[in-house]
PDB file of N, CA, C and O in Angstrom, chain B, residues numbered from 101:
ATOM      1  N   UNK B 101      12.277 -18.756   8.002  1.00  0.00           N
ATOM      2  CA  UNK B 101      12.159 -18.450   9.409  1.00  0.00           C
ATOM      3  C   UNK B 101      13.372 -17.674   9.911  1.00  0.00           C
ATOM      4  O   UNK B 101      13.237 -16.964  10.907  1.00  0.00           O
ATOM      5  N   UNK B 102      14.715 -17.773   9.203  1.00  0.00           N
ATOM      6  CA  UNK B 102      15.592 -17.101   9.571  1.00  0.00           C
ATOM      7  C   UNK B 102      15.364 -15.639   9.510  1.00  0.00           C
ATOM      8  O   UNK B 102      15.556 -14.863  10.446  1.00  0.00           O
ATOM      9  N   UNK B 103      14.936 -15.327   8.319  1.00  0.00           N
ATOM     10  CA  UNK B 103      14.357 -13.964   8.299  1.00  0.00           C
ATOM     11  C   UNK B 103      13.882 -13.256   8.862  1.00  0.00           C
ATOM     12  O   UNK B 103      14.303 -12.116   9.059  1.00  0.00           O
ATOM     13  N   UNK B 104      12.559 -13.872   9.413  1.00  0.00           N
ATOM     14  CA  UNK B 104      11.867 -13.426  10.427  1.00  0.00           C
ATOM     15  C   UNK B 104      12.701 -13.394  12.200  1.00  0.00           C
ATOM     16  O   UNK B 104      12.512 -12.773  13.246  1.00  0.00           O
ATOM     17  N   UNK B 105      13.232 -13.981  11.926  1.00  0.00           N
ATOM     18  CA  UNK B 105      13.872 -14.377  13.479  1.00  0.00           C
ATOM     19  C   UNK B 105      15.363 -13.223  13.614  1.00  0.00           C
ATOM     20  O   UNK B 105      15.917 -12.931  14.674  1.00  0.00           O
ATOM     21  N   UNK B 106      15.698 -12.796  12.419  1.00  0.00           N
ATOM     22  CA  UNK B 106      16.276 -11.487  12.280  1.00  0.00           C
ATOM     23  C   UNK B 106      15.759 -10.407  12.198  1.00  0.00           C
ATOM     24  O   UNK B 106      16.458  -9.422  12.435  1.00  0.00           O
ATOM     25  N   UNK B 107      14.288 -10.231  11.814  1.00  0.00           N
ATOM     26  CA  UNK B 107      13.804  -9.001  12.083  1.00  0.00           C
ATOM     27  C   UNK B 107      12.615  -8.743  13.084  1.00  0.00           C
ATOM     28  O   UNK B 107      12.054  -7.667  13.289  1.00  0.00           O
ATOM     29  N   UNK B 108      12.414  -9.688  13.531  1.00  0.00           N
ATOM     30  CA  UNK B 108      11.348 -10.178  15.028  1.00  0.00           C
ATOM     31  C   UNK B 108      12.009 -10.349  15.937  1.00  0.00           C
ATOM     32  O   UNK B 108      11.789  -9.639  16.919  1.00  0.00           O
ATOM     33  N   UNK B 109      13.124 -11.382  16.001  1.00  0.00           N
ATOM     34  CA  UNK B 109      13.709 -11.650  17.385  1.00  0.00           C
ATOM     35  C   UNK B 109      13.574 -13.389  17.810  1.00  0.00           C
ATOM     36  O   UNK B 109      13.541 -14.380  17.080  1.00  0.00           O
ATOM     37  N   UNK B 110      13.522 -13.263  19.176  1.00  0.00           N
ATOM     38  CA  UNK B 110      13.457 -14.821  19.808  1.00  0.00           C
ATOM     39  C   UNK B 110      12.330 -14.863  19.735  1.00  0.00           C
ATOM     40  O   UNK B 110      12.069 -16.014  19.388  1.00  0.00           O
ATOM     41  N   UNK B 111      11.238 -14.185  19.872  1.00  0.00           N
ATOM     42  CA  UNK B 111       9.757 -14.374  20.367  1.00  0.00           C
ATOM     43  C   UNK B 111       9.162 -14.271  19.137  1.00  0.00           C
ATOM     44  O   UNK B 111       8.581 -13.209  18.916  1.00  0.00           O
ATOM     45  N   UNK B 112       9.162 -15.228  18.158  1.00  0.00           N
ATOM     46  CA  UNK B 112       8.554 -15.455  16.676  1.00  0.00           C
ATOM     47  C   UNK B 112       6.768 -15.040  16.766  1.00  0.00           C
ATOM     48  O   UNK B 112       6.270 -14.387  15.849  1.00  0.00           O
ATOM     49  N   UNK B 113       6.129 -15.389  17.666  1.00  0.00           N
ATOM     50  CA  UNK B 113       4.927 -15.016  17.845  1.00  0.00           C
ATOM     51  C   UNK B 113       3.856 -14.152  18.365  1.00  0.00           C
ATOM     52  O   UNK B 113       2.666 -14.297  18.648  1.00  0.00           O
ATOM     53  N   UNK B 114       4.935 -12.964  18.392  1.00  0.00           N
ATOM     54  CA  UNK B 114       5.144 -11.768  19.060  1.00  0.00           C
ATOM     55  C   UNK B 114       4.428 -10.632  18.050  1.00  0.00           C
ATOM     56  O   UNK B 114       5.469 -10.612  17.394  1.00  0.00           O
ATOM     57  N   UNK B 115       3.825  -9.952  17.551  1.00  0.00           N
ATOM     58  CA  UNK B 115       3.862  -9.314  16.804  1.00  0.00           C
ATOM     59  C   UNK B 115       4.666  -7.634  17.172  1.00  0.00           C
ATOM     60  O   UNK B 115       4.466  -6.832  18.084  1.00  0.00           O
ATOM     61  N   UNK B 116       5.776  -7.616  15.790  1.00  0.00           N
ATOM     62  CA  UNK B 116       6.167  -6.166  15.770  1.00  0.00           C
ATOM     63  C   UNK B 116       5.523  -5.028  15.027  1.00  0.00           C
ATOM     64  O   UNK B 116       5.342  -4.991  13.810  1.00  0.00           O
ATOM     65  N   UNK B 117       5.301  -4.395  15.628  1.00  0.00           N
ATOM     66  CA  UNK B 117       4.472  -3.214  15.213  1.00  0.00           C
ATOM     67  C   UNK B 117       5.596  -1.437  15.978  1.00  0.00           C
ATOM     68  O   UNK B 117       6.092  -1.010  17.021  1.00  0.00           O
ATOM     69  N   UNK B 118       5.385  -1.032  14.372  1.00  0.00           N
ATOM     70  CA  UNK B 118       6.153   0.437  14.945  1.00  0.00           C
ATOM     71  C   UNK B 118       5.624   1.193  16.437  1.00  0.00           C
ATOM     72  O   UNK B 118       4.410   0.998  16.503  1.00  0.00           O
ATOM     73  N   UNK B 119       5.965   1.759  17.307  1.00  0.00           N
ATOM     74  CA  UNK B 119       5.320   2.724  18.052  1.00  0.00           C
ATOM     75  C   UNK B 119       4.212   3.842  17.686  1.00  0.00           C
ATOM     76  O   UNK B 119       3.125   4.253  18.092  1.00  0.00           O
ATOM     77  N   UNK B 120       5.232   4.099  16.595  1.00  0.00           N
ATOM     78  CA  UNK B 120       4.334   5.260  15.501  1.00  0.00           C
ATOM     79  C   UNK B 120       2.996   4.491  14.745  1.00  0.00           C
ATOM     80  O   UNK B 120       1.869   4.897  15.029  1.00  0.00           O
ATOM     81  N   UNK B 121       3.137   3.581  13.959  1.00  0.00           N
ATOM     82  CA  UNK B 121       1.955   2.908  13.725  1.00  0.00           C
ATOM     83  C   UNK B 121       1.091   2.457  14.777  1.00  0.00           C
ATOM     84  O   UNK B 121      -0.088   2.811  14.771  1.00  0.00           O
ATOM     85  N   UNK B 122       1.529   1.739  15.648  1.00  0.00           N
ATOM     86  CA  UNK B 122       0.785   1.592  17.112  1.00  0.00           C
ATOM     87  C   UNK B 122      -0.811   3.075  17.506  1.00  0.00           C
ATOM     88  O   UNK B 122      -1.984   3.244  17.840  1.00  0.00           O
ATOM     89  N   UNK B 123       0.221   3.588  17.180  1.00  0.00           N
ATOM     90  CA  UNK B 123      -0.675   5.245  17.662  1.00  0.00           C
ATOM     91  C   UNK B 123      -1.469   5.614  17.005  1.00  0.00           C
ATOM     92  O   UNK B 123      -2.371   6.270  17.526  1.00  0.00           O
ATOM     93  N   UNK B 124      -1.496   5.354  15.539  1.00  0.00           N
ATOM     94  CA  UNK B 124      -2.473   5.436  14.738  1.00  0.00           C
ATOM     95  C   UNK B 124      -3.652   4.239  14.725  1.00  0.00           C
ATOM     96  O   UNK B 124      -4.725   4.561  14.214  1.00  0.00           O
ATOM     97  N   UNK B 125      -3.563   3.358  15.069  1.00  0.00           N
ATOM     98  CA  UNK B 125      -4.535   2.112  14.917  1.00  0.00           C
ATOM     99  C   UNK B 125      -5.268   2.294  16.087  1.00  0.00           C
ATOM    100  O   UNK B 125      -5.005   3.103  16.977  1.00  0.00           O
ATOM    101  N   UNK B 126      -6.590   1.176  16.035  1.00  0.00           N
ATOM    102  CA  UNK B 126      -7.479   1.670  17.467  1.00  0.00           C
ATOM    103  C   UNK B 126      -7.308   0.420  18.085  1.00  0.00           C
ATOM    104  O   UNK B 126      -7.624   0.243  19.261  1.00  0.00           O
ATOM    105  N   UNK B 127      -6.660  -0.768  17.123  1.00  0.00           N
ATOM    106  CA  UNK B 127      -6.730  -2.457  18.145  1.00  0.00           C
ATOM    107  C   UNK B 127      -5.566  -2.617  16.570  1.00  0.00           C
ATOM    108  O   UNK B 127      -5.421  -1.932  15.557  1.00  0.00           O
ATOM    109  N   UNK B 128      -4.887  -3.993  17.134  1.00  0.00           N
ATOM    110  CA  UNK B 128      -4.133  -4.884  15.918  1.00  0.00           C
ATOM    111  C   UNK B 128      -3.906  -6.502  17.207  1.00  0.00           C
ATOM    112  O   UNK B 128      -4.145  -6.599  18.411  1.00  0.00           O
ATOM    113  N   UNK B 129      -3.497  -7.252  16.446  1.00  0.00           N
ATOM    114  CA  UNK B 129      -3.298  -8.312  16.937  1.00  0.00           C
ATOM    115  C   UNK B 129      -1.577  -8.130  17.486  1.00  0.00           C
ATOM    116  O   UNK B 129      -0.616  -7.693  16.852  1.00  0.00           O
ATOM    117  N   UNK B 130      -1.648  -8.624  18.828  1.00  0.00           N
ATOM    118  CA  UNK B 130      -0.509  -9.063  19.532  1.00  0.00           C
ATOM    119  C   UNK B 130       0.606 -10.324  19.173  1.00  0.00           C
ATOM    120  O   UNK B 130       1.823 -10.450  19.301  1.00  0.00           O
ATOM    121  N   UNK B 131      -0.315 -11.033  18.741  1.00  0.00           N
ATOM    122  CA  UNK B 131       0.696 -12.146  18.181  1.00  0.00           C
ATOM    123  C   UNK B 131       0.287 -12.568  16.629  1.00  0.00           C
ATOM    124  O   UNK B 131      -0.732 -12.094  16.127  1.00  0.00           O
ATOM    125  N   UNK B 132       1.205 -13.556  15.844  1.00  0.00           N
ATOM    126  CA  UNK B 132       1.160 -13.721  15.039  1.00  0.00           C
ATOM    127  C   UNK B 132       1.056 -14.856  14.834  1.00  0.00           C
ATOM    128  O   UNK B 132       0.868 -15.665  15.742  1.00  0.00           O
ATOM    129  N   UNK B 133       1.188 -15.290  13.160  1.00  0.00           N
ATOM    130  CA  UNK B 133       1.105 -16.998  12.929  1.00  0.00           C
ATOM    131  C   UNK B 133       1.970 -16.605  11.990  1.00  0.00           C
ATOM    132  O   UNK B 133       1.848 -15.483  11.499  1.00  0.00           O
ATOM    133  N   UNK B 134       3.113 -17.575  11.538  1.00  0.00           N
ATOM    134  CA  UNK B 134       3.602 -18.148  10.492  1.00  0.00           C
ATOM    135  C   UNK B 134       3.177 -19.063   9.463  1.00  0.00           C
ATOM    136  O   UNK B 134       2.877 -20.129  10.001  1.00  0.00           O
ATOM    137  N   UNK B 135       2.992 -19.112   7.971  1.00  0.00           N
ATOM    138  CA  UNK B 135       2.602 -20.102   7.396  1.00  0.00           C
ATOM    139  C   UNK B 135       3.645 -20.394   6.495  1.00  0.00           C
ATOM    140  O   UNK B 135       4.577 -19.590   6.477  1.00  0.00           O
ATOM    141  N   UNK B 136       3.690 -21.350   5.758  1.00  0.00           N
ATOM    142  CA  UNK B 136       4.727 -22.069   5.178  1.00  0.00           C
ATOM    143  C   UNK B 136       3.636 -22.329   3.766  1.00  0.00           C
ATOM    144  O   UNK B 136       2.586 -22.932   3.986  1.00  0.00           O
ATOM    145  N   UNK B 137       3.878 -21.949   2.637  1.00  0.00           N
ATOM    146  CA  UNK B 137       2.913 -21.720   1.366  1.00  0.00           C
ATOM    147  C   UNK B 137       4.116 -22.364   0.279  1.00  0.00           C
ATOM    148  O   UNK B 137       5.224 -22.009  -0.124  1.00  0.00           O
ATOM    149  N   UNK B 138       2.940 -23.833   0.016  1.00  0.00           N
ATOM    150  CA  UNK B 138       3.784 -24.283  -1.305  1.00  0.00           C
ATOM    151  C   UNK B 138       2.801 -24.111  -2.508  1.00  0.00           C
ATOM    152  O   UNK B 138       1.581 -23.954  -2.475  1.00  0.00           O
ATOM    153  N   UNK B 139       3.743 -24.191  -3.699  1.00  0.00           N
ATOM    154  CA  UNK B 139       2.651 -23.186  -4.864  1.00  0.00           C
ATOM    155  C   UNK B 139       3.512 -24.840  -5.687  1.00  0.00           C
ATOM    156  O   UNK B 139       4.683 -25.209  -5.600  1.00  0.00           O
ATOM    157  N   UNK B 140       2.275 -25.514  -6.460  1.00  0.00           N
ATOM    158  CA  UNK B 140       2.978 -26.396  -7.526  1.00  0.00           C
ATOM    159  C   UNK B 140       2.081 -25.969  -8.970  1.00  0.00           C
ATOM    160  O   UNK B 140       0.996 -26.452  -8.646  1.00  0.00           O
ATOM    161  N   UNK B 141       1.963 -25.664  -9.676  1.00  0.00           N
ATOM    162  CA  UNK B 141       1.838 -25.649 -11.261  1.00  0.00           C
ATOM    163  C   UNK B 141       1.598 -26.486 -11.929  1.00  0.00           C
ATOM    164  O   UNK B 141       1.603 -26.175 -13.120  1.00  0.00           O
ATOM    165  N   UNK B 142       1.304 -27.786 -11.643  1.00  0.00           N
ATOM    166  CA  UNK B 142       1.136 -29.066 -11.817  1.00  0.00           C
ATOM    167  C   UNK B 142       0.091 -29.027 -13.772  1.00  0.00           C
ATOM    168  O   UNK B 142       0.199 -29.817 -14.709  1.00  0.00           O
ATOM    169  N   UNK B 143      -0.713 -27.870 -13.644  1.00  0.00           N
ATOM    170  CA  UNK B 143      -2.118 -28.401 -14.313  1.00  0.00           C
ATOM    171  C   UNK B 143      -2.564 -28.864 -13.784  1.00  0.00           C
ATOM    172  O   UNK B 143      -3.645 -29.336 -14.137  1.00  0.00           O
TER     173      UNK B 143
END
């Protein structure tokens, strides 16, 4: 989450999107979700 909160900001659920990409798309989503993905190998 630190990551994100360095390249997003305070508003984690915000979605960033370039200006330039913006202009090309016809809709995208405004906000986002975070997920947290555990991977075990167990067999």
């Amino acid at each position: 989450m630190e990551a994100i909160r360095a390249f997003a900001g305070k508003e984690l659920n915000v979605a960033v999107v370039a200006e330039k990409a913006q202009k090309m798309m016809l809709d995208f989503d405004k906000e986002v979700r975070h997920y947290e993905v555990i991977y075990s190998d167990n067999g």
